[in-house]
N, C-alpha and C positions, 0 to 999 in steps of 0.2 A: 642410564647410559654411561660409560666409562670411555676414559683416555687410555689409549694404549700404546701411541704414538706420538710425539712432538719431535720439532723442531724450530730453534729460533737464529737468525743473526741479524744481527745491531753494530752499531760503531763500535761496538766494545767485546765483538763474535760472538759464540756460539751462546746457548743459555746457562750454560758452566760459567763461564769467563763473564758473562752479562752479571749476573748473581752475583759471583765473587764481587765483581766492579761497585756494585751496587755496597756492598755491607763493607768494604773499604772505604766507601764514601768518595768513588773515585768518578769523575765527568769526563763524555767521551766528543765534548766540544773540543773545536778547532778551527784554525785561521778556514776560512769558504774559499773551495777547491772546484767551483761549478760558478762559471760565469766571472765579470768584473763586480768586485765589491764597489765600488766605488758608483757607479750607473744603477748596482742592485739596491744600495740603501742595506747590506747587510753584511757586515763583518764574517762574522762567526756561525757554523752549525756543527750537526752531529753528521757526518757522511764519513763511506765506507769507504776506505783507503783503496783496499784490494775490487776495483771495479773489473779485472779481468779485461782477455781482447774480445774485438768488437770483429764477426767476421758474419757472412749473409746466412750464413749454414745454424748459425745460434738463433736461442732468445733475444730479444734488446734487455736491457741491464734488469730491470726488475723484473720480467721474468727469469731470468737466469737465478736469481736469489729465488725465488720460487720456487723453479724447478727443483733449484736443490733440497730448499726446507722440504717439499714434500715427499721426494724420494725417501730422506733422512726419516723424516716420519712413520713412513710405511717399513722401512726396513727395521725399523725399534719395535710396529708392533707385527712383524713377522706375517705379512700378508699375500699371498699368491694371490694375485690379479686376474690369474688364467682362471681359479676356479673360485672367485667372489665378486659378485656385484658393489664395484667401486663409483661411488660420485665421489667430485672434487666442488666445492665451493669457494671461490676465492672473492674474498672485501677487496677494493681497493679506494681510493679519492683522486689520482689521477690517471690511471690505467698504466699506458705507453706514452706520457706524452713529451714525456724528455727524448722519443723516440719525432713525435710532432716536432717539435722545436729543432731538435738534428734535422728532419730534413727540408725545413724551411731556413733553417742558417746554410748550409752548405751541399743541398739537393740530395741527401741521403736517402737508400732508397728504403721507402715506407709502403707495408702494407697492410689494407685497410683490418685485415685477421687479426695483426699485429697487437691492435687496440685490447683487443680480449685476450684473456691469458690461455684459450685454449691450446695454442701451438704451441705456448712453454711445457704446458701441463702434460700433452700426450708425448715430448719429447721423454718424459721419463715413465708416464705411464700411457702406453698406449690403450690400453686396455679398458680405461675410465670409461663406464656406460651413457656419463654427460658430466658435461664441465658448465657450474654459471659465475659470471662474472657479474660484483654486484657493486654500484659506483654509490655508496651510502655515506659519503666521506668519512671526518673522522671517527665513524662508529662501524664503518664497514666488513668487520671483522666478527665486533660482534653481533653482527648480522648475518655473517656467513654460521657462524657456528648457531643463530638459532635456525636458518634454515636447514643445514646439515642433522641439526634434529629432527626438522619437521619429517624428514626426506627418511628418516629410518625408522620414525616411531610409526609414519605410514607403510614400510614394509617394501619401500621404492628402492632400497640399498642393503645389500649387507654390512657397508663400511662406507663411512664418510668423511672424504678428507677436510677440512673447513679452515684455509688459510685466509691469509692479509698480505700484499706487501706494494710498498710505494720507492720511488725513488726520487730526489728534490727535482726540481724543473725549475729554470730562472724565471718564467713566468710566475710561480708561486712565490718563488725567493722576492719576487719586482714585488708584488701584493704585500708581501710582510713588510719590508722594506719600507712603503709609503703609507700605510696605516696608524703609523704613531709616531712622535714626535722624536724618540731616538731608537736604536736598537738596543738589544742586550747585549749583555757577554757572555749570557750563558739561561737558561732556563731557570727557575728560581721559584716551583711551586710553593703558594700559600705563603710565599716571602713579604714582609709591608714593603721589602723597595725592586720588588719584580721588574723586569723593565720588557717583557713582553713573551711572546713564543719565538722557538728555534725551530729549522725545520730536521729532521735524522730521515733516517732512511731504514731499507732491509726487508726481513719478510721472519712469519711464521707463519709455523701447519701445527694441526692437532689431527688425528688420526679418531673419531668417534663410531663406539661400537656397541651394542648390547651387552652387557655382563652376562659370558658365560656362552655367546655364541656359538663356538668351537673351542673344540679340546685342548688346542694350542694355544689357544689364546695367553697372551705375557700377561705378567700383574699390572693391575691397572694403575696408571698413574695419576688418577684422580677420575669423583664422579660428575656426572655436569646433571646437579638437579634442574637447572633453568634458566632461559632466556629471557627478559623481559624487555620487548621493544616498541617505540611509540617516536613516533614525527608530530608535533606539535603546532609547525609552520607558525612559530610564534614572532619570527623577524630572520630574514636571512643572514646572520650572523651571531645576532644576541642568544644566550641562552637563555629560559625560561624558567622559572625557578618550581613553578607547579607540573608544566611538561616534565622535570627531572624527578619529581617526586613520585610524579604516578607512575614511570617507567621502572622505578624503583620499587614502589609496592607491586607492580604487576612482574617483576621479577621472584620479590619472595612471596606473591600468592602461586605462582606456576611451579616453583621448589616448594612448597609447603614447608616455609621456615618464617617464621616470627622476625624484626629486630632484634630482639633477646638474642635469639639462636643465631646471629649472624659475630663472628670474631673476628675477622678481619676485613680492611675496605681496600681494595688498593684504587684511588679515585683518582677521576680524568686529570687534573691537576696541568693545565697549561698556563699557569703561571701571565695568563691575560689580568689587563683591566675587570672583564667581566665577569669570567667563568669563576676562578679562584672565589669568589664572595658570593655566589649565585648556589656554585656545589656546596661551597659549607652550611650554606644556610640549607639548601635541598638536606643535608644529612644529618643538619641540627634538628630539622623538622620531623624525618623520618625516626631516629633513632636516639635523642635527647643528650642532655649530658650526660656523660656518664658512659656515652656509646663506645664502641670496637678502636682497637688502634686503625688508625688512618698514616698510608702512604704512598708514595705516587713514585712513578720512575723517568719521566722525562727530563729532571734535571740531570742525570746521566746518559740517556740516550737522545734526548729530544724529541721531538712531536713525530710519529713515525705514521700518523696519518691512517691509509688502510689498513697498518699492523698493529697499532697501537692498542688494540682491544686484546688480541691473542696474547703481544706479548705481557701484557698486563696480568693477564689469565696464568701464561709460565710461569712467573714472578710468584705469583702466589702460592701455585702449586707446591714449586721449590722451596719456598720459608714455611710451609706446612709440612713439609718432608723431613726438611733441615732443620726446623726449632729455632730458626732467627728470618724475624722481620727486618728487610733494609731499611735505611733510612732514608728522609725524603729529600735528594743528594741538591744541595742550592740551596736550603731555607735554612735561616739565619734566624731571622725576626717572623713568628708567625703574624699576619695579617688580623685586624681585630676581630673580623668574621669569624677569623677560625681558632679563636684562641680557648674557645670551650671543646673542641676537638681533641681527640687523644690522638695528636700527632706525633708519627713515630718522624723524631730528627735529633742531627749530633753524634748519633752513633746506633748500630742496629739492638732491637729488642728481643730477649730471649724469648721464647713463646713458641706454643704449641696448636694454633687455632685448628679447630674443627670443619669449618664452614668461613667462604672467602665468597663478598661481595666485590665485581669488577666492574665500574666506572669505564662508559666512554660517549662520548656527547660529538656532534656536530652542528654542521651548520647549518639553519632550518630545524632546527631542533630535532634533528635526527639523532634519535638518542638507543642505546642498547645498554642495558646491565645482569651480565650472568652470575649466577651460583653457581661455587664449586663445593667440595667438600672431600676433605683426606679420606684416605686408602688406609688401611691397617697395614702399619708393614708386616 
């Protein structure tokens, strides 16, 4: 199965501008523009300047970012809708509920459709043969794209669009906020003096299709060997260090690639108390010393929630394409955990990986990690 479509935006735009930001070592934190900091317990996040207007005839905001990623995608891989069996799968961890919160602060009018993304979705595609909306939190995404496999390898689609996107909510900012004893100033994966997660926002789509489907078909922008997905329910917050490893093996037994054959990691990397030492050790386990460069992107975008898997996925793709790994933008001091780790930090790594492992973990142990692998240009 082949890419032949994407789209991303982040607090830093599109996957052009994200990329660049990323290997300049540039963070796309900023003073908190949603809600009182001061009631939230949180300074600082990653959120999108350009929120656009709010009128009854649109999306509510995170679908609007959807909408667009998935048109952007289908238009890069050159798809008529009228004459191909389209599904759309979209991750998210809060749906609409900054949509909730609007009209319980000031009576905005809400409907209950509103929650699923299917009325963002057919606004640009009408045509979609079925839209699902899947609440997997921060793995959501890469949960969309293993079902959007399932869904073509069974012959239910000609093309599957397989997005993510969230937008912050002050109910989740209030959560962050009162969980630890202070906030960050910024995201800080695998750092010894981390000081917690940030929340970002945004959306990505990937456009997934059979290699070789149609005549038309653009060059592929990468292959997706494999999904590997597993819920643990090992604690409704903590991650689990064995849940991470078998999602991890049952990712490269369903691509049929070895640790060996694995070159690049880009891992969940939320710069918590827990995860940060839970992942290194799940990677130390799987893959030894000695393993793949390891990178994570949330210290320049921050924790993007239902997208956080796809965009993790572009990121990769891109430093495969491009011949530079970003670096892991906030980490100073690697963490003891992770100090046998080939952490790519300080500045990005020239490199040509073949095969790209992508990290992303939830809560509940809701965990996803896909293989990708380069394209011949």
């Amino acid at each position: 199965m082949v890419i032949t479509g994407s789209s991303m935006l982040s607090c830093l735009g599109d996957l052009d501008e994200t990329y660049r930001a990323l290997l300049a070592g540039r963070s796309g934190v900023a003073p908190l523009r949603v809600g009182d900091p001061q009631k939230l317990g949180v300074r600082n996040a990653y959120g999108i300047e350009d929120r656009g207007a709010v009128h009854s005839a649109a999306p509510r905001l995170a679908g609007r970012w959807l909408a667009r990623c998935v048109l952007d995608a289908l238009r890069q891989a050159r798809i008529d809708p009228a004459g191909r069996r389209v599904a759309v799968v979209v991750g998210t961890g809060l749906r609409e509920l900054h949509g909730v919160e609007q009209w319980y602060a000031d009576g905005a009018e809400l409907r209950l459709a509103e929650l699923h993304f299917g009325t963002a979705v057919r606004s640009v595609l009408p045509q979609a043969t079925e839209i699902h909306t899947l609440t997997n939190a921060c793995a959501a995404s890469g949960y969309a794209l293993a079902l959007a496999a399932d869904l073509l390898e069974l012959g239910e689609a000609d093309a599957v669009v397989a997005a993510g996107c969230d937008t912050m909510t002050e109910s989740m900012l209030a959560m962050i906020g009162r969980v630890g004893t202070s906030t960050a100033d910024m995201v800080r994966p695998f750092d010894e003096f981390r000081g917690g997660v940030l929340l970002g926002e945004g959306a990505a789509a990937v456009v997934l299709e059979r290699a070789g489907s149609r005549p038309d078909q653009p060059a592929a922008q990468g292959v997706l060997r494999g999904v590997g997905v597993g819920c643990d329910a090992y604690h409704e917050t903590a991650p689990d260090r064995a849940g991470i490893v078998a999602t991890m093996r049952d990712a490269h037994s369903r691509a049929g690639v070895t640790p060996e054959g694995v070159d690049l990691v880009l891992a969940h990397g939320t710069a918590t108390a827990l995860n940060d030492p839970t992942e290194a050790a799940a990677l130390l386990e799987v893959f030894g010393t000695g393993g793949p460069p390891v990178t994570a992107i949330k210290g320049a975008i921050g924790h993007t929630s239902g997208g956080a898997a796809l965009m993790s996925l572009l990121v990769a793709l891109a430093a495969m394409r491009r011949g530079e790994v970003p670096p892991v933008v906030g980490l100073r001091a690697p963490i003891a955990a992770a100090e046998k780790l080939d952490l790519v930090y300080g500045q990005p790594r020239p490199a040509r990986p073949r095969v790209a492992q992508v990290n992303a973990f939830g809560f509940g142990g809701v965990n996803a990690v896909a293989i990708v692998e380069a394209v011949d240009d």
